[in-house]
C-alpha positions as CSV (number, residue, x, y, z in Angstrom):
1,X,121.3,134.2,98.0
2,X,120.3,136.8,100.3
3,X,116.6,137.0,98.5
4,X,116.0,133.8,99.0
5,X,117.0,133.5,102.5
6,X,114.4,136.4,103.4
7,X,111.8,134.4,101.5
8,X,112.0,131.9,103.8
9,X,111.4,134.2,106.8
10,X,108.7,136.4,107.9
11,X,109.7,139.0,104.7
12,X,108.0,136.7,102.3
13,X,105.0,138.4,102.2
14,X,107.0,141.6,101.4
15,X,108.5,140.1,98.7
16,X,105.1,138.8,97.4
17,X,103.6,142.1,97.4
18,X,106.9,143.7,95.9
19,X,107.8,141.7,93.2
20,X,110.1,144.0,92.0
21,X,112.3,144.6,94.6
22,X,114.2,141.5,94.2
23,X,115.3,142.8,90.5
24,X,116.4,146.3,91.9
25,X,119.1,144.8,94.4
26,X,120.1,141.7,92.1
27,X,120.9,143.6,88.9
28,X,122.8,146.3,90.4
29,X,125.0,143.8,92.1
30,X,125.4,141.9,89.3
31,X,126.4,144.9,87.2
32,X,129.0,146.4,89.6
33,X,130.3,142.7,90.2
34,X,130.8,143.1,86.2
35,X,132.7,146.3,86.5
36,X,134.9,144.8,89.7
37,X,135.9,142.0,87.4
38,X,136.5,144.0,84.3
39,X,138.8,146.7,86.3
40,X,140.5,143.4,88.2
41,X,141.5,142.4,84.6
42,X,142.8,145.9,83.7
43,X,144.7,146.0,86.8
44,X,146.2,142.6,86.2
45,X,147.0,143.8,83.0
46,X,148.4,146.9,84.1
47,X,151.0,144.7,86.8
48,X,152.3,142.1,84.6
49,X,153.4,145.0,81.7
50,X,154.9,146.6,84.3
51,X,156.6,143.3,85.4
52,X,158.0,142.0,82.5
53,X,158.3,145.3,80.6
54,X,159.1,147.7,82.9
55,X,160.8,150.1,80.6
56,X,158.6,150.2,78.1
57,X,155.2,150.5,80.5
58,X,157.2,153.4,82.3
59,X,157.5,155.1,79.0
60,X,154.0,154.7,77.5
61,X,152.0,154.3,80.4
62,X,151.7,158.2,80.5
63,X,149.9,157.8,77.6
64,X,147.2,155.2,78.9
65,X,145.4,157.9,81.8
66,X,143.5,156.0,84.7
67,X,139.9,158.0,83.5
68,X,140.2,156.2,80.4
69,X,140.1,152.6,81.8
70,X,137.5,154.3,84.4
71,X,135.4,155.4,81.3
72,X,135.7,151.8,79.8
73,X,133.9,150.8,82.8
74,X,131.3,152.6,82.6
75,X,130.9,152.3,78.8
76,X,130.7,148.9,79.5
77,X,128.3,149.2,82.2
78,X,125.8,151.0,79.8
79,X,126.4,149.0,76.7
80,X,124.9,145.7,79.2
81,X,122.2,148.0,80.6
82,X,121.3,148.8,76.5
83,X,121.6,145.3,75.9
84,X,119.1,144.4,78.3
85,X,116.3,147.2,78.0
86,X,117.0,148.2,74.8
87,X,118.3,145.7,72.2
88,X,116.6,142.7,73.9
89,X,113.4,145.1,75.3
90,X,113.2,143.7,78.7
91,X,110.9,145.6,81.2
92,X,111.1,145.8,85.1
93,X,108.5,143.2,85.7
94,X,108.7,140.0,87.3
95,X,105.6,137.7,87.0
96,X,104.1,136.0,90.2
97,X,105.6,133.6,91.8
98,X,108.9,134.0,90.2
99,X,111.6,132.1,92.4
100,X,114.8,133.1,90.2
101,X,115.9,136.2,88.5
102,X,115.8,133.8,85.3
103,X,112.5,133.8,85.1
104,X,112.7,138.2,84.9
105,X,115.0,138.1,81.8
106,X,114.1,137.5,77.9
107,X,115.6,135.2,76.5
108,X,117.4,137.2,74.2
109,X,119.1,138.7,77.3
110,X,119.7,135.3,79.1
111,X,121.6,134.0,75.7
112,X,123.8,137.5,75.6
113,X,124.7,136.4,78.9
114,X,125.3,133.0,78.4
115,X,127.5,134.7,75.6
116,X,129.4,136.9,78.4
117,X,130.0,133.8,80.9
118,X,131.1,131.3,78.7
119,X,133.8,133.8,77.3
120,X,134.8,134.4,80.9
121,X,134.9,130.4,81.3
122,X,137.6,130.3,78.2
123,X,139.6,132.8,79.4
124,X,140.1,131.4,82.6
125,X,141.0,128.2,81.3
126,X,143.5,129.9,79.0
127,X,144.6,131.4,82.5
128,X,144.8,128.2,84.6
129,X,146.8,126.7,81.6
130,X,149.2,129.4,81.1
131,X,150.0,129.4,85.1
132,X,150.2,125.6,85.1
133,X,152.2,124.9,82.1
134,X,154.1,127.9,80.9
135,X,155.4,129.8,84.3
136,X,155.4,126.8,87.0
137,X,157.9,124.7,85.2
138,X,160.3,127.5,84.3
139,X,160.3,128.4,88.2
140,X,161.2,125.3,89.2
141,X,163.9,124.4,86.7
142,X,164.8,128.3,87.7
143,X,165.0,126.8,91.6
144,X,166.2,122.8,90.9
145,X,169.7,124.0,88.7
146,X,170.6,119.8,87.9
147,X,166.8,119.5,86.6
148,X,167.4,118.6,83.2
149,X,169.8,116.1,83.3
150,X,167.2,114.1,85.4
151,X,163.8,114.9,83.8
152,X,164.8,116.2,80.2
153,X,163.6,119.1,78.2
154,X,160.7,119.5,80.6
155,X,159.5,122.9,78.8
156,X,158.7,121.9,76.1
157,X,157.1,119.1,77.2
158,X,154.9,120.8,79.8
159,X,154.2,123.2,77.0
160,X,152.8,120.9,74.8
161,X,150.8,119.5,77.3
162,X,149.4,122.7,78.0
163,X,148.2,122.4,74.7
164,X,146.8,119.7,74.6
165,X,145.0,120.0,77.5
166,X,143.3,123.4,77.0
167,X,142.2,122.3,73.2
168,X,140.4,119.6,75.5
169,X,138.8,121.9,77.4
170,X,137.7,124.2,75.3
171,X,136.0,121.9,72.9
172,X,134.3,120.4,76.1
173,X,133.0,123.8,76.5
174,X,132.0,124.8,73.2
175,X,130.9,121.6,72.4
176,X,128.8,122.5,75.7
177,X,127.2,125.5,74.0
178,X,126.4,124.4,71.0
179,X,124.5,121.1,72.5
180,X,121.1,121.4,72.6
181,X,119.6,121.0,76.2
182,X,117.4,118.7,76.9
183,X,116.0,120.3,80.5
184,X,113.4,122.5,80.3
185,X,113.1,125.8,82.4
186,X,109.7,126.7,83.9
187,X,108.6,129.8,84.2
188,X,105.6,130.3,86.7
189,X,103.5,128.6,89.5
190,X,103.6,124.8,90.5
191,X,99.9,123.8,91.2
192,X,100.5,121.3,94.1
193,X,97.2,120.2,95.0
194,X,95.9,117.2,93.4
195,X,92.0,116.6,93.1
196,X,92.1,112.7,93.3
């Protein structure tokens, strides 16, 4: 957002003559967003087994050090820069006129990430769900003691529907993936003059 803000002030012509640069401040960012998210998870992780299991996480979560999740990130972190240079081959060079950091990538990198995001969509619908459904009604039944004699077994109901729901999600999403599309993604300059 912040490239394409400068490309619409005097820096332009910066950006036209390095074409590069743009690639050397979005992939880093987009790399150590990555590794936020993935450490995020293993601290969430790391909370709710200490939460719900406390005496269990205080016994074996000596064995567990902190440089081991550390070195997951960084594994991680190389395994997607591997992906990208050297599975898929990609090289450092963005062709003229290039408006998106799409249009940098192989396609055989754009699909391993397609990969990545749409496994992040399903797991935070399996999140949203699991909030929702499984731990909202337990708290209030927990907080409303007469609930049940005026709503019923409303557990298992909302657990069921929690079901239900997130099947219906996740096909929409799959179904999603495995669609072809039917837009087409064009890589390169727009001649806008018209010899009529």
């Amino acid at each position: 957002m912040i490239i394409m803000f400068l490309s619409t002030t005097d820096a332009v012509q910066f950006f036209i003559d390095h074409r590069n640069f743009a690639f050397y401040i979005v992939y880093p960012v987009y790399l150590i967003s990555s590794m936020r998210a993935l450490l995020v998870l293993f601290i969430e992780m790391d909370r709710t087994f200490s939460a719900y299991f406390p005496i269990t996480f205080f016994n074996y979560r000596k064995f567990i050090p902190t440089i081991f999740i550390i070195i997951l990130l960084f594994v991680y972190a190389l395994f997607d820069v591997s992906a990208m240079f050297l599975f898929c081959g990609d090289s450092i060079d963005v062709p003229p006129g290039c408006i998106s950091i799409m249009c940098a990538l192989s396609m055989c990198y754009r699909n391993y990430w397609l990969g990545y995001e749409q496994a992040n969509r399903l797991a935070l619908i399996d999140t949203f769900i699991i909030i929702v459904f499984d731990l909202i009604p337990p708290i209030i039944v927990s907080h409303v003691p007469n609930f049940y004699r005026y709503v019923g077994p409303v557990n298992a109901f909302f657990k069921t529907m929690g079901f239900v729901v997130e099947g219906y999600l996740v096909s929409i999403n799959l179904r999603k993936r495995f669609q072809k599309s039917k837009t087409t993604i064009f890589v390169g300059k727009i001649d806008t003059s018209s010899s009529k």
